[in-house]
N, C-alpha and C positions, 0 to 999 in steps of 0.2 A: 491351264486357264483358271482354274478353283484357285488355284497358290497366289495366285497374282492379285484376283479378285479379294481375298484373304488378307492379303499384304495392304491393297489400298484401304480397306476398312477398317485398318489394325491404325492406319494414321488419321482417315477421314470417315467417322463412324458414322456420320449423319447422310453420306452416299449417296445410300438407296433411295429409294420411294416410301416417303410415311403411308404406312398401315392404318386404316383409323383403328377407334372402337376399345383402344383399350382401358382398363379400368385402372392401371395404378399409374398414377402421374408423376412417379420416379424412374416411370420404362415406357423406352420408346419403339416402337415395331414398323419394322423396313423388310425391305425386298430389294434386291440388287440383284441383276443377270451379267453371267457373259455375253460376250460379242458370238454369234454364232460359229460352233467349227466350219472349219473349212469343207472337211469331206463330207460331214453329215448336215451341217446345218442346225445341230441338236443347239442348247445352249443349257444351261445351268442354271436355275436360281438359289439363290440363297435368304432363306427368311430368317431374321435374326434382332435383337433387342438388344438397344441400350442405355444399361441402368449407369446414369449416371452418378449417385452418390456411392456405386462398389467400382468405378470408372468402370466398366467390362462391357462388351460385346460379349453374347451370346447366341451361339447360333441353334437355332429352332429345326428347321429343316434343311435340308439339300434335296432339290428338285431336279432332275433332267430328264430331257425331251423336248420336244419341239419346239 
């Protein structure tokens, strides 16, 4: 689920859900989840920034649970 999630943001980094709040206006902060497991229901987020003049995605956290 995380790899795939991974793979879309590595082509469409703007994805997620804008983050407010932040302070350098060269980085942008998101949140993007998986679709929930099947067996548990859990899902995944991933909080992550990106700087657009080093091109990168950065990922901040990895979240799981409900």
């Amino acid at each position: 689920m995380v790899e795939k999630l991974i793979e879309r943001l590595a082509v469409h980094p703007r994805l997620g859900i804008p983050v407010p709040g932040g302070t350098d206006p060269e980085v942008d902060d998101y949140t993007a989840r998986t679709d929930p497991a099947a067996d548990t229901g859990d899902r995944i987020s991933v909080v992550y920034r990106v700087h657009d003049s080093m091109r990168a995605v950065f990922v901040t956290w990895i979240i799981a649970g409900p």
